[in-house]
DSSP file (Angstrom, degrees, kcal/mol; ACC not computed):
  #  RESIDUE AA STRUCTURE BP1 BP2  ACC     N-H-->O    O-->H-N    N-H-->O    O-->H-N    TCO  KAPPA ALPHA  PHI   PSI    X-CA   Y-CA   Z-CA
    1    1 A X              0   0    0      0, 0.0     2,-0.2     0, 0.0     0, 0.0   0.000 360.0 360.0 360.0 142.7  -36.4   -8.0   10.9
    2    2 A X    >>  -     0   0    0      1,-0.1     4,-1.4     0, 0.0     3,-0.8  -0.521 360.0-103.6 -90.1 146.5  -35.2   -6.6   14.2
    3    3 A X  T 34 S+     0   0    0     -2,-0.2    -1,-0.1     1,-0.2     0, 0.0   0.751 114.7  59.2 -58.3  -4.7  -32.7   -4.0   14.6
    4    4 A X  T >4 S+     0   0    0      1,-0.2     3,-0.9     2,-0.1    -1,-0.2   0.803  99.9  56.4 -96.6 -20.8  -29.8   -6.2   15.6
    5    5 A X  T <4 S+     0   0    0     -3,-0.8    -1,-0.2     1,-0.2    -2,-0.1   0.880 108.0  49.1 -57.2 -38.6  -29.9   -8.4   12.3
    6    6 A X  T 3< S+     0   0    0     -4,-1.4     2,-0.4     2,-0.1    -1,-0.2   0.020  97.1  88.5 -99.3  27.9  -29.5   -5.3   10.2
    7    7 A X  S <  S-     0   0    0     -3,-0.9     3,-0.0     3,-0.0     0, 0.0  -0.983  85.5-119.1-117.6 132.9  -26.5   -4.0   12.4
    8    8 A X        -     0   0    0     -2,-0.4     2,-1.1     1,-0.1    -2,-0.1  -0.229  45.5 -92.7 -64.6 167.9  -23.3   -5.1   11.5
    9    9 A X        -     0   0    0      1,-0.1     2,-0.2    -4,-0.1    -1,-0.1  -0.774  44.5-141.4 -95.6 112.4  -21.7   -7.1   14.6
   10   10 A X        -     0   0    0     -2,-1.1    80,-0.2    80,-0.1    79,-0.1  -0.376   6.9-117.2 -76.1 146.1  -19.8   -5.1   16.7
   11   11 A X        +     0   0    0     78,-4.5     2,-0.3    -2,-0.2    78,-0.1  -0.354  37.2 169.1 -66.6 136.8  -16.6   -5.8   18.6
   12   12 A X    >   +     0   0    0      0, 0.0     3,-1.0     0, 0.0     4,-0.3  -0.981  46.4   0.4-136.3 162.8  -16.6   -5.6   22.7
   13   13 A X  T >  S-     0   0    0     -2,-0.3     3,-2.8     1,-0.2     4,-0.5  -0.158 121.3 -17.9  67.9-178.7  -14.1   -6.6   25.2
   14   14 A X  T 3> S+     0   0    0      1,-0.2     4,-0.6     2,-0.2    -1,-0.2   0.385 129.1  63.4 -49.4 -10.8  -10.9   -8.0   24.5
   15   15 A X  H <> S+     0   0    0     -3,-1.0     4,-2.0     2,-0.2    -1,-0.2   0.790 104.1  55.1 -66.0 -45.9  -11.7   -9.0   20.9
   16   16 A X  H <> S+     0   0    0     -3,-2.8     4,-1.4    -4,-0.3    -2,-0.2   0.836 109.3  39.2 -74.5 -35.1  -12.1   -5.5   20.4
   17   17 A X  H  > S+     0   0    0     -4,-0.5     4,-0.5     2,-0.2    -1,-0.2   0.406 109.1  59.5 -96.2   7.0   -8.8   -4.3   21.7
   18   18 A X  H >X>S+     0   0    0     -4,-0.6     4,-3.6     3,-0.1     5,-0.7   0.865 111.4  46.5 -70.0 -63.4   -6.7   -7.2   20.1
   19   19 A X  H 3X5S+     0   0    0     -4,-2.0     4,-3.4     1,-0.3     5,-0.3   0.791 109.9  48.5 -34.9 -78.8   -8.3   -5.8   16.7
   20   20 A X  H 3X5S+     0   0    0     -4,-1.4     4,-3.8     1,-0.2    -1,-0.3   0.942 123.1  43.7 -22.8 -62.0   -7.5   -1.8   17.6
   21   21 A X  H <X5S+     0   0    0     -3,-0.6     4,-0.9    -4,-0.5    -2,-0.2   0.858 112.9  41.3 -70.6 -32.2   -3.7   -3.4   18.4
   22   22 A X  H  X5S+     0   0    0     -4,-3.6     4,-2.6     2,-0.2    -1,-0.2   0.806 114.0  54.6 -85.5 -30.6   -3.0   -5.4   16.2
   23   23 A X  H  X<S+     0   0    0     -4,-3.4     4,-3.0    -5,-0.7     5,-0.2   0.978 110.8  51.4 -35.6 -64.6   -4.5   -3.0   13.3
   24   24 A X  H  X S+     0   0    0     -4,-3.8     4,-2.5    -5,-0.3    -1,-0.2   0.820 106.6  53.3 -31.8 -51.5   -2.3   -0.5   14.6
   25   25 A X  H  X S+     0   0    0     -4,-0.9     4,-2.3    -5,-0.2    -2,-0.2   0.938 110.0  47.2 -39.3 -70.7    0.7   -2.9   14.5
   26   26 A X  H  X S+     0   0    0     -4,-2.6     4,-3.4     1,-0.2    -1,-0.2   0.706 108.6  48.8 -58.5 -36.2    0.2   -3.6   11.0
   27   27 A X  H  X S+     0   0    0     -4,-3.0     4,-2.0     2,-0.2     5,-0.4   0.989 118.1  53.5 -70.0 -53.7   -0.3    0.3    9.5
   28   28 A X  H >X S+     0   0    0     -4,-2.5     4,-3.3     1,-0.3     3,-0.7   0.953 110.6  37.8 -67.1 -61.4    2.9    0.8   11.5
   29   29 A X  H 3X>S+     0   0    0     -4,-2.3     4,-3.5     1,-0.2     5,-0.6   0.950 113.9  54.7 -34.8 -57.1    4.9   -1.8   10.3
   30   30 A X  H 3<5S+     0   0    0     -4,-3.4     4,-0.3    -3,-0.3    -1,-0.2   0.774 109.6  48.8 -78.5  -6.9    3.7   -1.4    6.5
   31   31 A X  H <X5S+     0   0    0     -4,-2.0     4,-1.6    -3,-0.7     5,-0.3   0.896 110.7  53.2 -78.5 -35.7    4.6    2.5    6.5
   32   32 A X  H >X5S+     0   0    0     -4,-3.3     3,-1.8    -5,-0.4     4,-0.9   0.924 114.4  37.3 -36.3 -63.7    7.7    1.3    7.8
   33   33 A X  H 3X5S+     0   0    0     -4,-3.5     4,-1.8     1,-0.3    -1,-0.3   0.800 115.3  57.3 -57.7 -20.0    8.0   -1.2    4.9
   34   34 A X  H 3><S+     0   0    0     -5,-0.6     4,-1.6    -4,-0.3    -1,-0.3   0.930  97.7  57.1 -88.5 -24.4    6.6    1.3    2.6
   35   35 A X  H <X S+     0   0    0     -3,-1.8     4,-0.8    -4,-1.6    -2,-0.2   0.258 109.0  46.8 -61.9 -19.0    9.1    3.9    3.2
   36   36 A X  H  X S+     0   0    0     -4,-0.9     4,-0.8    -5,-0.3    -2,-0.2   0.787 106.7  54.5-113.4 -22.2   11.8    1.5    2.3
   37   37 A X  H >X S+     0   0    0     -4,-1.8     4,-1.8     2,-0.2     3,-1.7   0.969 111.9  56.9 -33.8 -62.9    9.6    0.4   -1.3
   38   38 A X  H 3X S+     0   0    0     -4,-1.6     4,-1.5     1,-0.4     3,-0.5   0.837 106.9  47.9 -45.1 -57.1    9.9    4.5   -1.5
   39   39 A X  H 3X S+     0   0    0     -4,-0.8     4,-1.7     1,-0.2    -1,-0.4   0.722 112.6  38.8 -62.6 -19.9   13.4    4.2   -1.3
   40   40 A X  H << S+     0   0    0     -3,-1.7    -1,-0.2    -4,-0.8    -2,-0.2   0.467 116.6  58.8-126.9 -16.5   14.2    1.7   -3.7
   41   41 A X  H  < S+     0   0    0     -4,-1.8     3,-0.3    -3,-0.5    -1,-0.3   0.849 109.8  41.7 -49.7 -62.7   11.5    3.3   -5.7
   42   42 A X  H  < S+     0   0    0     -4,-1.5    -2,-0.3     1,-0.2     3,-0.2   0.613 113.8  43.7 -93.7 -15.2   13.2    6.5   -5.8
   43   43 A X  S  < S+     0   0    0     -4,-1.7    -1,-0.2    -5,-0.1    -3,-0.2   0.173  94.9  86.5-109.0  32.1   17.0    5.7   -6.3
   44   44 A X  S >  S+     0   0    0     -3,-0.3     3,-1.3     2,-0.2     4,-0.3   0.591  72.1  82.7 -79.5 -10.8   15.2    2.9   -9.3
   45   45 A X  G >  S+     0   0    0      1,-0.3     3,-1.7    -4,-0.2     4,-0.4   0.860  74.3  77.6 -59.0 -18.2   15.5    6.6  -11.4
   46   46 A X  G >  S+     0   0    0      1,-0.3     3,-0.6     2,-0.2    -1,-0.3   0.842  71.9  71.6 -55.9 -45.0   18.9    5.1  -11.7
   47   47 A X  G X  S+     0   0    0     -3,-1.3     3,-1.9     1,-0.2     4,-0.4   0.695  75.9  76.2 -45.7 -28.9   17.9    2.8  -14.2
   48   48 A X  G X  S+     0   0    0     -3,-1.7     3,-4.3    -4,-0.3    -1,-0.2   0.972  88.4  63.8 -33.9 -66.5   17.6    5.5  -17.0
   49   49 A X  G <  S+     0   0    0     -3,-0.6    -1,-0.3    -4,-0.4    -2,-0.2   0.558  93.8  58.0 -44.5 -24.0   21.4    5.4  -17.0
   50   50 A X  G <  S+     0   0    0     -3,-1.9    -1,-0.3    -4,-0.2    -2,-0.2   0.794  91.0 110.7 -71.3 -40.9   21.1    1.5  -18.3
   51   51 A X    <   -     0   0    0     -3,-4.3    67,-0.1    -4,-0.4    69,-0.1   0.110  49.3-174.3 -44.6 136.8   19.0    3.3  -21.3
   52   52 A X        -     0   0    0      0, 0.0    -1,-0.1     0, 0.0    -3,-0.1   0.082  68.6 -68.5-126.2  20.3   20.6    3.4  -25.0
   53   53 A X  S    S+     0   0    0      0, 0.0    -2,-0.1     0, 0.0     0, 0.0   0.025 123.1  84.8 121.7 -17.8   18.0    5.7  -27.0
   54   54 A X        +     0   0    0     65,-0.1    65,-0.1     2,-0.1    64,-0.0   0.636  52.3 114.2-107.9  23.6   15.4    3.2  -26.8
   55   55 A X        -     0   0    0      1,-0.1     2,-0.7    63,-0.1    63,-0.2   0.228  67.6-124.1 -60.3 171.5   13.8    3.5  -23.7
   56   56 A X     >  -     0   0    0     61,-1.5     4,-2.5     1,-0.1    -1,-0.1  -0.893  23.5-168.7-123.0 120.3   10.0    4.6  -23.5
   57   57 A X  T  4 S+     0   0    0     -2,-0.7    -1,-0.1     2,-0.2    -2,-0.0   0.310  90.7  51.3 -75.6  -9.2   10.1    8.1  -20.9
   58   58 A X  T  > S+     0   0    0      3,-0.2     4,-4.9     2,-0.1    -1,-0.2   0.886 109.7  46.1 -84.4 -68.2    6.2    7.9  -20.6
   59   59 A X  H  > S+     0   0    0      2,-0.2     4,-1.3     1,-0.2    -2,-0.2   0.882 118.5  44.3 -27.6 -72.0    6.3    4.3  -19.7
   60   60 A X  H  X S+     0   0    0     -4,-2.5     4,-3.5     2,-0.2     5,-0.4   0.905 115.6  42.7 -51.9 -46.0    9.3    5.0  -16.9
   61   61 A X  H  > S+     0   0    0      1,-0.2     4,-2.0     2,-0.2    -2,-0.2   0.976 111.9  53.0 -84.7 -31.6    8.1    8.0  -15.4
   62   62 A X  H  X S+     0   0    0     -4,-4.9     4,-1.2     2,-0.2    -1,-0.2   0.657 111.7  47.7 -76.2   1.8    4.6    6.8  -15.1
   63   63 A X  H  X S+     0   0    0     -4,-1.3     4,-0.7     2,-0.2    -2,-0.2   0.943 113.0  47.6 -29.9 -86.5    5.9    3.8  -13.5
   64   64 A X  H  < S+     0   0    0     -4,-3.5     4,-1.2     1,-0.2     5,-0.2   0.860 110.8  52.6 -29.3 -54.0    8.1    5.9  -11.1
   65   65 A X  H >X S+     0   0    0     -4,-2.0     3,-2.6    -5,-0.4     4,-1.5   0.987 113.3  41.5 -46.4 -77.8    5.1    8.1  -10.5
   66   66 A X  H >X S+     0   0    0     -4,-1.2     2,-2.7     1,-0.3     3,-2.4   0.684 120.1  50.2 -58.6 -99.7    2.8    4.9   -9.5
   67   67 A X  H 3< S+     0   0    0     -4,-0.7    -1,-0.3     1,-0.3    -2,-0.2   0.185 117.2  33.1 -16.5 -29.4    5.8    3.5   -7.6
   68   68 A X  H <4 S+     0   0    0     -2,-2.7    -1,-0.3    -3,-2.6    -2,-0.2   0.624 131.5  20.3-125.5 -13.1    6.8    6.2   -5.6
   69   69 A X  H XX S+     0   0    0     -3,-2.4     3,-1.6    -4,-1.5     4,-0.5   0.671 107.3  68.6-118.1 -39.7    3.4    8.2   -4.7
   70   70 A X  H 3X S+     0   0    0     -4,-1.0     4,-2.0    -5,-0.5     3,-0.5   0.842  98.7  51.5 -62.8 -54.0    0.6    5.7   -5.2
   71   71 A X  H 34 S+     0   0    0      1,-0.2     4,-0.3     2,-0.2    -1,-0.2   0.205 107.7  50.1 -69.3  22.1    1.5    3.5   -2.2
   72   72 A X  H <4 S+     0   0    0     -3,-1.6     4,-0.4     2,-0.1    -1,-0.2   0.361 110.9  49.2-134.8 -20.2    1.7    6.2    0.1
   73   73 A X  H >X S+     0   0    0     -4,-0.5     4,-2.3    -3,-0.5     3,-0.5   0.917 112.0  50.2 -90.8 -46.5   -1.9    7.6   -1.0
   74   74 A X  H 3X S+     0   0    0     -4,-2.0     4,-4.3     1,-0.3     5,-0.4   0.984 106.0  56.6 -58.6 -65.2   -3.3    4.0   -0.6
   75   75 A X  H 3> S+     0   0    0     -4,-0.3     4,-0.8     2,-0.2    -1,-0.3   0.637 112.6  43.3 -30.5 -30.3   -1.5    3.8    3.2
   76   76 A X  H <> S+     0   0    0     -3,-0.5     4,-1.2    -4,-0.4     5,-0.2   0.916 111.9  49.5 -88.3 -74.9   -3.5    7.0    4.2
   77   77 A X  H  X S+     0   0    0     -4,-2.3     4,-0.8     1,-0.2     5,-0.3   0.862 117.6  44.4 -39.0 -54.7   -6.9    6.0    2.6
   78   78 A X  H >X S+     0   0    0     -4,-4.3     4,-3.2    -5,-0.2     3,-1.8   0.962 108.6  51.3 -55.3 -55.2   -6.5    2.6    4.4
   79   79 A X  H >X S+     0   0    0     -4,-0.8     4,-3.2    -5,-0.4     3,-3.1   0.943 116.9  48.6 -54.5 -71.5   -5.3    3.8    8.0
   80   80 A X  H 3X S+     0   0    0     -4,-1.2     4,-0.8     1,-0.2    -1,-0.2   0.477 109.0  48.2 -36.6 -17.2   -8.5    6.2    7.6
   81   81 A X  H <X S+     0   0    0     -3,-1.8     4,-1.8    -4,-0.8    -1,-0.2   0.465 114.1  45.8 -97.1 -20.2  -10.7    3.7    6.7
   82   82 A X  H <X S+     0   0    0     -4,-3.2     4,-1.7    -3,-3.1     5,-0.4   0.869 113.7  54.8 -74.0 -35.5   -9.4    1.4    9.7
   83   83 A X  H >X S+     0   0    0     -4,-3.2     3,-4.2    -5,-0.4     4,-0.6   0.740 104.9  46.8 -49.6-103.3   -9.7    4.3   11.8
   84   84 A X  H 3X S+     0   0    0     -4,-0.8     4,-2.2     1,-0.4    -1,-0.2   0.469 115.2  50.4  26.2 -88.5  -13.1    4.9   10.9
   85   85 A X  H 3<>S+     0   0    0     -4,-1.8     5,-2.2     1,-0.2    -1,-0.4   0.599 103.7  55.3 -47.1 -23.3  -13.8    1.1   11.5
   86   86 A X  H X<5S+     0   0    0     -3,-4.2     3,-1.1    -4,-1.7    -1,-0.2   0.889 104.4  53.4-105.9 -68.5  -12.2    0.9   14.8
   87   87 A X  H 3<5S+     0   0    0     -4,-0.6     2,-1.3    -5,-0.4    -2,-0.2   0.917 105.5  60.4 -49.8 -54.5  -14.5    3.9   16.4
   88   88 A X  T 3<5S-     0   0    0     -4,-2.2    -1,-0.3     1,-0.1   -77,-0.2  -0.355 113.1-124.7 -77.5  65.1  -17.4    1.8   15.1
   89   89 A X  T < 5S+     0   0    0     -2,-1.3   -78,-4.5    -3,-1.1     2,-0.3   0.344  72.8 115.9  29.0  59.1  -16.4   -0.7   17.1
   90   90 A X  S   <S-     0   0    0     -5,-2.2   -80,-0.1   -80,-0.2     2,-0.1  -0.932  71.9 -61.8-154.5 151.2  -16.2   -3.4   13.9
   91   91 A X        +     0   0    0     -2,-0.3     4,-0.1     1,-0.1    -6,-0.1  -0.220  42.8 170.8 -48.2 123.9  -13.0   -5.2   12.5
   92   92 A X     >  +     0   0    0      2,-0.1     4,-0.8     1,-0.1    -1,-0.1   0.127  50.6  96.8-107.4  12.8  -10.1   -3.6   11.0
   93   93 A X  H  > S+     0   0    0      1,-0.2     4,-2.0     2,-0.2     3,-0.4   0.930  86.6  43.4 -62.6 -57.8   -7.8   -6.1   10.6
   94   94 A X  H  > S+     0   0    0      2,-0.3     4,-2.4     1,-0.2     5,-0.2   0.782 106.2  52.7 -29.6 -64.3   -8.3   -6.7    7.7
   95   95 A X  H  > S+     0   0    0      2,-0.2     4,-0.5     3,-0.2    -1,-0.2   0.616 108.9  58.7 -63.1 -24.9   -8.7   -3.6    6.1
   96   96 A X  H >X S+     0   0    0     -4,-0.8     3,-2.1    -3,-0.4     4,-0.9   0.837 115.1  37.8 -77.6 -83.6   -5.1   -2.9    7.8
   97   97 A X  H >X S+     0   0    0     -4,-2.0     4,-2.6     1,-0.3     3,-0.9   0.637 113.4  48.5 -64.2 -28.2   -3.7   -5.9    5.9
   98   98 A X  H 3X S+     0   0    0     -4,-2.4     4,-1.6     2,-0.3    -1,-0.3   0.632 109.8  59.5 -70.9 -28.3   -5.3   -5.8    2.6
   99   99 A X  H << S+     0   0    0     -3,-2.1    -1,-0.2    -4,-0.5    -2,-0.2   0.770 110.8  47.7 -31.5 -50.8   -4.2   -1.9    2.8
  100  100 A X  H XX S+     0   0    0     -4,-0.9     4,-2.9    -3,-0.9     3,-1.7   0.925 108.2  46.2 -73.5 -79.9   -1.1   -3.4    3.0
  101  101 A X  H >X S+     0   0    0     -4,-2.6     3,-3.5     1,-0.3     4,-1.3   0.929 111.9  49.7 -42.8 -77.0   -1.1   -5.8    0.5
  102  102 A X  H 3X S+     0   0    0     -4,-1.6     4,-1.6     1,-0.3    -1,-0.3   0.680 105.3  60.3 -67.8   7.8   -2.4   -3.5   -2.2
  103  103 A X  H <> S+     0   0    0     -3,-1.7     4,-1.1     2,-0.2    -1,-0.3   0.837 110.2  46.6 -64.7 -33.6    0.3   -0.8   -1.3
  104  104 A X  H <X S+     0   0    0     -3,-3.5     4,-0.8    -4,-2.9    -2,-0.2   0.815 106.4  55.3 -71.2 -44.5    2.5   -3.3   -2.2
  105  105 A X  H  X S+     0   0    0     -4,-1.3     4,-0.8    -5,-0.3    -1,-0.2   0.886 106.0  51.9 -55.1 -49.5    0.9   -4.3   -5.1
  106  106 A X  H  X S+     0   0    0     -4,-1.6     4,-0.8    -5,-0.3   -39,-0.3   0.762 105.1  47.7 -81.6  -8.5    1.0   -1.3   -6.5
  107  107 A X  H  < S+     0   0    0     -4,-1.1    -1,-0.2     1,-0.2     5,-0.2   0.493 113.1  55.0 -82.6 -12.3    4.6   -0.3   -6.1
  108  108 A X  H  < S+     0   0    0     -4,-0.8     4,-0.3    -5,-0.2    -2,-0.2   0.562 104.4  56.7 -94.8 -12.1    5.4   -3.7   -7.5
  109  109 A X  H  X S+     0   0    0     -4,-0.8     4,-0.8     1,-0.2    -2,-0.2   0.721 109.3  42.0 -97.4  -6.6    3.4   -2.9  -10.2
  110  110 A X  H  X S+     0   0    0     -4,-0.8     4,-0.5     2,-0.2    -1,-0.2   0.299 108.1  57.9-124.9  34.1    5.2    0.2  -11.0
  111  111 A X  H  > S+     0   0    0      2,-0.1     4,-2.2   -45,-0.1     5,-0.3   0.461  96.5  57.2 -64.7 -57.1    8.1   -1.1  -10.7
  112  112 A X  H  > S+     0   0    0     -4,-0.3     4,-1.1     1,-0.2     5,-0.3   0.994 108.3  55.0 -55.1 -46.4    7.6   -3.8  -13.2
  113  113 A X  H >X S+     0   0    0     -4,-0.8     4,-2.4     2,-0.2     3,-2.2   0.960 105.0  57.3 -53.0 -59.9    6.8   -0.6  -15.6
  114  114 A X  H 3< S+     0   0    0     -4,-0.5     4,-0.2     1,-0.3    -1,-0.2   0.819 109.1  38.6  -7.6 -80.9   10.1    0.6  -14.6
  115  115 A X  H 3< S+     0   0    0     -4,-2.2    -1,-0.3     1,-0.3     3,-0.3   0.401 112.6  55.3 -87.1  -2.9   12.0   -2.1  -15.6
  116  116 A X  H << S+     0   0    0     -3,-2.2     3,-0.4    -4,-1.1    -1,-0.3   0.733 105.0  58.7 -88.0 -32.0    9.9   -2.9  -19.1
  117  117 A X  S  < S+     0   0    0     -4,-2.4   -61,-1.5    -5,-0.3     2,-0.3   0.647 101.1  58.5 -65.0   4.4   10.6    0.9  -20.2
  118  118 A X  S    S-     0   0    0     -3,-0.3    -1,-0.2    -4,-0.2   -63,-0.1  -0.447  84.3-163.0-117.1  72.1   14.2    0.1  -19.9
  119  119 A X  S    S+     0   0    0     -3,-0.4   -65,-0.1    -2,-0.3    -3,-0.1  -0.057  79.2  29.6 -69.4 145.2   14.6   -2.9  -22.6
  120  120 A X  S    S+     0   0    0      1,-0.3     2,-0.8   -69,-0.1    -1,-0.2   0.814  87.9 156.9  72.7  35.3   18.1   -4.8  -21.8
  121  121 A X        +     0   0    0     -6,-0.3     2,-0.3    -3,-0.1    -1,-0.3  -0.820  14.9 177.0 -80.9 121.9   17.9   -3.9  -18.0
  122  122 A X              0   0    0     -2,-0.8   -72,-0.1     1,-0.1     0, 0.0  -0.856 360.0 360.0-118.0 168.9   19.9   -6.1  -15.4
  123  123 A X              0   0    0     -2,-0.3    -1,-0.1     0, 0.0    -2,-0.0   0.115 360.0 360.0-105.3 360.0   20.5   -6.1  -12.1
């Protein structure tokens, strides 16, 4: 095998600096969006008040916890790992949107903990 089969394929030209721009876009855009997940995260503590003795306080706060910290850890590990990609001149688009996505995921997934520790919650 020659050394260019066992090199990933690297970006040049204008390919390379749509990728770099639009990456950027997207981590900017999803802290935006993630900073309002935060909020909605962080005044969800409000739901306790729904609570009538049978709530489960483990359940909720480690919900809250994933909800409110978790997507914010993922968003850093991601941007660094686009970075990263971007100086070695190979696609980060991806890795910006899938960044995205599973920040998302997880603050919808502790959310959904949220709202099963509080049995007889509505909106």
């Amino acid at each position: 095998m020659s050394d260019k089969t066992q090199q990933a394929k690297r970006l040049t030209g204008s390919s390379r600096g749509w990728d770099i721009g639009i990456s950027v876009t997207v981590l900017c855009l999803g802290a935006v969006v993630l900073v309002i997940t935060f909020l909605i995260a962080l005044f969800g503590i409000l739901m306790v008040s729904s609570c009538s003795g049978e709530c489960s306080a483990p359940l909720f706060l480690g919900g809250w916890l994933i909800a409110t910290i978790l997507p914010f850890a993922l968003l850093i590990i991601g941007t660094i790992w686009s970075i990263v990609f971007m100086v070695r001149a190979r696609r980060a688009l991806l890795i910006a949107i899938g960044t995205i996505v599973i920040a998302l995921a997880a603050w919808a997934g502790g959310l959904a903990m949220m709202i099963a520790a509080t049995p007889g919650f509505t909106w």
